[in-house]
C-alpha positions as a printed Julia matrix, in Angstrom:
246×3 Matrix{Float64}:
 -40.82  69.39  -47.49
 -38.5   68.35  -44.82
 -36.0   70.38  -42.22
 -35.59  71.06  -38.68
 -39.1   72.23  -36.32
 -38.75  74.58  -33.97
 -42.87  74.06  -32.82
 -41.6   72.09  -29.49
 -40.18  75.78  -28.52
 -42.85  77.32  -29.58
 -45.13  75.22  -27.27
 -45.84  75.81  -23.73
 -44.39  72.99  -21.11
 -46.28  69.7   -21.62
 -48.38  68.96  -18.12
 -45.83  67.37  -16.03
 -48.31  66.98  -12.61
 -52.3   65.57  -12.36
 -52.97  68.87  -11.32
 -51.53  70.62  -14.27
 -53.44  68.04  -16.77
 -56.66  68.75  -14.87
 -56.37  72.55  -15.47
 -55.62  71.91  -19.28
 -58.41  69.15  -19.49
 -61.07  72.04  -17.6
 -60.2   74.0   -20.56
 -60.52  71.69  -23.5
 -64.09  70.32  -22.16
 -65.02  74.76  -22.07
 -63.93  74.55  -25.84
 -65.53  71.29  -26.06
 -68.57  72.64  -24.37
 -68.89  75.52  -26.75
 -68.6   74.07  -30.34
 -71.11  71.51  -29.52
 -73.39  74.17  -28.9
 -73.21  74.18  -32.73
 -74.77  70.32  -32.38
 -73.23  67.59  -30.6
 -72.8   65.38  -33.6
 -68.84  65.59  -34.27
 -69.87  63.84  -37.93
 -72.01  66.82  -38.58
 -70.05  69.76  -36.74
 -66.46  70.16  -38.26
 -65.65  72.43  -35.59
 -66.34  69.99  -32.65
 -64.69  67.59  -34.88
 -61.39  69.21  -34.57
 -62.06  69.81  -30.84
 -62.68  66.37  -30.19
 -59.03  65.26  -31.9
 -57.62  68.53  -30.2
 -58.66  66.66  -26.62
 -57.43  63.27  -27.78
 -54.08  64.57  -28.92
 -54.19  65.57  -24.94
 -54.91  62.5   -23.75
 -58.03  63.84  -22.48
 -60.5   60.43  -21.33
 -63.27  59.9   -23.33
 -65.32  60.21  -20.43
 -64.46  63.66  -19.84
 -65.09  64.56  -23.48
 -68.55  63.08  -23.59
 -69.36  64.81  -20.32
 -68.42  68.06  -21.77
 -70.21  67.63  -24.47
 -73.09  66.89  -22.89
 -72.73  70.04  -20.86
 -73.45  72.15  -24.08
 -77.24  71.08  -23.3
 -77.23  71.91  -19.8
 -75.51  74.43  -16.99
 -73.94  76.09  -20.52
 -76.92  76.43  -22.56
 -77.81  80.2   -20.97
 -73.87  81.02  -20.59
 -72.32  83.06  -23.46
 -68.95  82.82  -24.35
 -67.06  85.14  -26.7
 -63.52  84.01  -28.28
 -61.32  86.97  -27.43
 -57.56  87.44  -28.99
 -54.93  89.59  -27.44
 -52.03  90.72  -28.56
 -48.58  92.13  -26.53
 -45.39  91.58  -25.87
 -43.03  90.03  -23.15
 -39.83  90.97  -22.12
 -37.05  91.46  -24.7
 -39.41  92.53  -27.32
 -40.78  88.92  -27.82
 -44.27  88.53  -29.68
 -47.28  87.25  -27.73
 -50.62  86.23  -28.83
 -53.28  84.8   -26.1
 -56.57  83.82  -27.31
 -59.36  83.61  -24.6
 -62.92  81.94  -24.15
 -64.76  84.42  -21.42
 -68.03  85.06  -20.59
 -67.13  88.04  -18.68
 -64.39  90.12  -21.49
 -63.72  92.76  -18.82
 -62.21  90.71  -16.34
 -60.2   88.27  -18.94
 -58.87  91.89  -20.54
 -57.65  93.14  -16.76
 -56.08  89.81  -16.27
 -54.34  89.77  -19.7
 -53.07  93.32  -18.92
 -51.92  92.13  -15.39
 -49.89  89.49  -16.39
 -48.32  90.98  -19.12
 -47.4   94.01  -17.8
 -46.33  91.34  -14.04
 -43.59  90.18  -16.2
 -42.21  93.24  -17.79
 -44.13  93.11  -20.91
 -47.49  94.82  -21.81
 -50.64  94.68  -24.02
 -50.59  95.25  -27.57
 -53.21  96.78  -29.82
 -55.03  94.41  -32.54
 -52.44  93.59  -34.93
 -49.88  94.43  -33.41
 -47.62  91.25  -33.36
 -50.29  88.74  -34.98
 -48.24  89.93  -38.39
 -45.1   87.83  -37.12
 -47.32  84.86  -37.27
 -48.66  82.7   -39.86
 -52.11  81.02  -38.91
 -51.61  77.08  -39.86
 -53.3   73.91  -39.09
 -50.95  71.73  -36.97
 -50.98  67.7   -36.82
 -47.79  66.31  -35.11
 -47.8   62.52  -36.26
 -45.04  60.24  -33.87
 -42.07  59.09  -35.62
 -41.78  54.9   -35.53
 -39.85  52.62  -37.21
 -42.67  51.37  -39.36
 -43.88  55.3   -40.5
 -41.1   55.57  -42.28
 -40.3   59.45  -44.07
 -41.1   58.71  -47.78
 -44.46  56.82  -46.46
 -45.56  59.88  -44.27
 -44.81  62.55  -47.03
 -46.28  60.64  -49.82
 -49.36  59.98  -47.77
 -49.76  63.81  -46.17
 -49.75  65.46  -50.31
 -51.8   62.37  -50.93
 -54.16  64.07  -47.87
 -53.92  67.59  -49.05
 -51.08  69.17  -47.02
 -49.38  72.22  -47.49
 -46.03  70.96  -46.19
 -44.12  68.08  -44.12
 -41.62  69.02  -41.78
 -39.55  66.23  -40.44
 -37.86  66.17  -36.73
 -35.77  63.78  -35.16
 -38.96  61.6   -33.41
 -41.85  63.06  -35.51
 -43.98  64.2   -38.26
 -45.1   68.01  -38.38
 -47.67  68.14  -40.56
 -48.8   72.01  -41.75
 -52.3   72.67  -43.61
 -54.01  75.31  -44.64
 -56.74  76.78  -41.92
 -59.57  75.67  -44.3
 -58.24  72.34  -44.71
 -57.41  71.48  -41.54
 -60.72  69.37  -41.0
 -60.43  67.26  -44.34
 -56.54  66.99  -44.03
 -57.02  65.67  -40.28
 -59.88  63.38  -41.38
 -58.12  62.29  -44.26
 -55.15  60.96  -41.95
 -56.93  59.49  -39.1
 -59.08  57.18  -41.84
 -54.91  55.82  -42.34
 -54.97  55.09  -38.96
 -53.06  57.98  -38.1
 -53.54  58.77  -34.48
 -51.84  62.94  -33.19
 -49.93  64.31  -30.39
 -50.41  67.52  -31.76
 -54.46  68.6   -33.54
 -54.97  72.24  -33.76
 -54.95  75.43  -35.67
 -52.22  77.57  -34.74
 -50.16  80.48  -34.87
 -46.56  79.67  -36.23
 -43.91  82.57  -36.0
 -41.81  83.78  -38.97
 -39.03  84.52  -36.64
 -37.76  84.06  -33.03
 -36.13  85.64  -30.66
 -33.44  84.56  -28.21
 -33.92  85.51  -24.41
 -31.06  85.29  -21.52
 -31.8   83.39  -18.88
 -32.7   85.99  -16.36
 -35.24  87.13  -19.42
 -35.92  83.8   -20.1
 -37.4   82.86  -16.61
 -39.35  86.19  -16.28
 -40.93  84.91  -19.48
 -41.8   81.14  -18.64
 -43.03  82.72  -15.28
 -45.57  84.85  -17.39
 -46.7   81.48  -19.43
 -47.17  80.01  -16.41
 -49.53  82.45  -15.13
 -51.68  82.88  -18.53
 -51.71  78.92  -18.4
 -52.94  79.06  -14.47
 -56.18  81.68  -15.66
 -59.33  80.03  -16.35
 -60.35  82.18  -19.33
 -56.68  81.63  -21.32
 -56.88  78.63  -24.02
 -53.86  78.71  -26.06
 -50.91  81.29  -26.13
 -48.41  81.42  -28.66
 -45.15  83.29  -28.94
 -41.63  83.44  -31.08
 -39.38  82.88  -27.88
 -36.83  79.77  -28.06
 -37.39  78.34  -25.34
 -34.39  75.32  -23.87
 -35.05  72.49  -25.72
 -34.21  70.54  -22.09
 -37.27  72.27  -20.53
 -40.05  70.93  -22.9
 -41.33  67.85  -22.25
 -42.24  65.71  -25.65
């Protein structure tokens, strides 16, 4: 259940400014927002559940999450928002999937066109690269001294995981979508605390840019990160390993 993890290429670049966290906080408390219009009790709404760990994994305050919560009763209760997946490609044939929360799908869909097609890629239909990707839950546990391997495997199949994939200073933990909740729960009653809490879309393959390719690409993930209406994106690019921040 062990080998090498590509997911820190996968990722987009961790927040290096205040700025940068703010933008990715604004969007966590939308998310947050929206599953507790579901009910605001996280012990009674998996799906807020999951959002709530998703935001702590961030380092989002707890502040912030209550207040977004809270929001789900007030200036949001009248808004709509639809979950919206696109599909494309970048340059050098790479596989892109960006999954939106809009309340206005005409404008996120001209965006998502605009940017790809800004960096030399363009939109996709539905399906069209989503079958490069597996859809897992994600928990990225920190390696220490006293989580030792044999301890972290034996107690993720003791917590109903699919698979363990062990990197040089952590613990990738994969489930199954539909045991994401239960698996996550099951860990974080061990006193298991994430860097990483989400569902997501692992590729089957990647591809290898050149540089020149390379920073048209980042330059495209930079500007689906900057829109409002973007939440996650996910692609099969290797990124440099030097460029990601842990």
């Amino acid at each position: 259940m062990s080998g090498h993890s590509k997911w820190a290429n996968i990722k987009n670049k961790k927040a290096k400014t205040d700025a940068v966290k703010g933008k990715i906080f604004t969007k966590l408390g939308r998310e947050l927002a929206v599953a507790a219009k579901a009910g605001s009790d996280p012990n009674t709404n998996s799906r807020l559940a999951d959002v709530v760990a998703k935001a702590k994994a961030a380092n989002m305050p707890n502040d912030n999450i209550k207040r977004s919560i809270a929001k789900a009763a007030g200036e949001l209760g009248n808004v709509n928002y639809e979950e919206l997946t696109y599909e494309g490609y970048g340059i050098g044939g790479s596989a892109v999937i960006v999954k939106t929360l809009t309340d206005n799908k005409n404008r996120t869909a001209g965006d998502v066109r605009h940017i790809f097609e800004k960096y030399a890629g363009n939109l996709g239909t539905s399906g069209s690269v989503s079958y490069m990707f597996d859809t897992k839950g994600v928990l990225v546990v920190e390696r220490t001294v006293s989580l030792d391997e044999d301890t972290m495997t034996e107690m993720a199949i003791d917590c109903g995981a699919d698979d363990i994939i062990v990197c040089d200073d952590s613990y990738e933990i994969r489930t199954a979508p539909s045991d994401f909740s239960a698996v996550r729960k099951a860990l974080e009653q061990k006193g298991l605390t994430f860097v990483e809490s989400q569902i997501s879309m692992i590729p089957n393959n990647f591809v290898d840019l050149d540089e020149k390719q390379t920073e048209t690409f980042e330059k495209m993930l930079d500007a689906f990160e900057d829109n409002d209406d973007v939440q996650e994106v996910f692609h099969n690019v290797n990124l440099p390993e030097e460029e990601i921040e842990e």
